[in-house]
N, C-alpha and C positions, 0 to 999 in steps of 0.2 A: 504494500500500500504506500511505503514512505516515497517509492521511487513516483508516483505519480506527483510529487511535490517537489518543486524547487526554490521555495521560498519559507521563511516560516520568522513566527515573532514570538521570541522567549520572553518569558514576563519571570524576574528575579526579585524577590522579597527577603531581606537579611530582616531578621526577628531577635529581639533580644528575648531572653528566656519567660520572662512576665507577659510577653507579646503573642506570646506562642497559640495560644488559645482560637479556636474558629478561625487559624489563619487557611487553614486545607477549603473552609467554605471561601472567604476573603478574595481565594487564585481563582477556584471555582465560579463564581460569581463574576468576578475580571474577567476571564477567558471567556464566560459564554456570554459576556455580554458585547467584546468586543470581537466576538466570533458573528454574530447576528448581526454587528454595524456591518463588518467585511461583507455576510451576505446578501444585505443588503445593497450594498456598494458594486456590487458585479462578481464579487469573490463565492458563486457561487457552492466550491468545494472546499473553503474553508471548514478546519476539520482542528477544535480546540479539545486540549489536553490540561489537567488539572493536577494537581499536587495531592500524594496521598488517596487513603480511602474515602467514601463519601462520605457525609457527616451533616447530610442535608437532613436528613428522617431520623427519630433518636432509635428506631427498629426499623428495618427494609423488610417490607415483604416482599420477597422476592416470587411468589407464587403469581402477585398480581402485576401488572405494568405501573412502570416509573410514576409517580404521581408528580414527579416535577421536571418531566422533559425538558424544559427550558431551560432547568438550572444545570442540571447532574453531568457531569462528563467524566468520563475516564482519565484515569492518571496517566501519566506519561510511564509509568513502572507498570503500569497494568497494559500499558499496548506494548510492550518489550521494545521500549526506550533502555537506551544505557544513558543516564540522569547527569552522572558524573563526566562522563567522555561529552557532549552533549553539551553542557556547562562550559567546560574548556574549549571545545572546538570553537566558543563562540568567545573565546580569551578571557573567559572570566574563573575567578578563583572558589574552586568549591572544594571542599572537606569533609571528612564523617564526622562528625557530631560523638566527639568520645565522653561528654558530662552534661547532667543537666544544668551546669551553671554556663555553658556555651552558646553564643547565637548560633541559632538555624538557619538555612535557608531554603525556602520555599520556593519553588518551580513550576511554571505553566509554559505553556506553547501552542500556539496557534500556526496549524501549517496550512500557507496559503500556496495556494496557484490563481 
């Protein structure tokens, strides 16, 4: 699928640890809202990716369909994104996270054609 893309827009979020909180909806939220400007705009295969598990419903049922289409996207770890390679290719500096007293950083993308 990536190969049908040759463009895409990383959305980067450094979080200090207090910050941390509803950041995974925060990317989610960013990314599908500026996934909808793009499809709007003529981008109609804009195809946005999100940070982390979802964290829009405090239960998924997964038996029934999404109740928030509009918001919910897949992680870029759930499309088998390498996050960390990915980060760098685009010259920016990412880390693993070895303590809870470290900032995080939070990751979205939006790949356009």
């Amino acid at each position: 699928m990536l190969e049908e893309y040759s463009n895409g827009l990383l959305i980067v979020y450094k979080v200090e640890p207090e910050e941390e909180e509803n950041m995974t909806n925060v990317i989610r939220e960013t990314v599908a809202n500026l996934e909808r400007k793009m499809f709007l705009d003529g981008h109609y295969k804009a195809y946005g990716m999100g940070a982390g598990p979802c964290e829009i419903c405090e239960k998924c049922d997964v038996s029934k369909p999404c109740k928030y289409p509009h918001k919910a996207r897949p992680s870029m770890e759930a499309s088998g994104i390498d996050v960390y390679q990915t980060v760098r290719n685009a010259g920016l500096k990412l880390e693993v996270v070895k303590s809870y007293d470290m900032s995080c950083t939070f990751c979205g993308l939006i790949l356009i054609e």
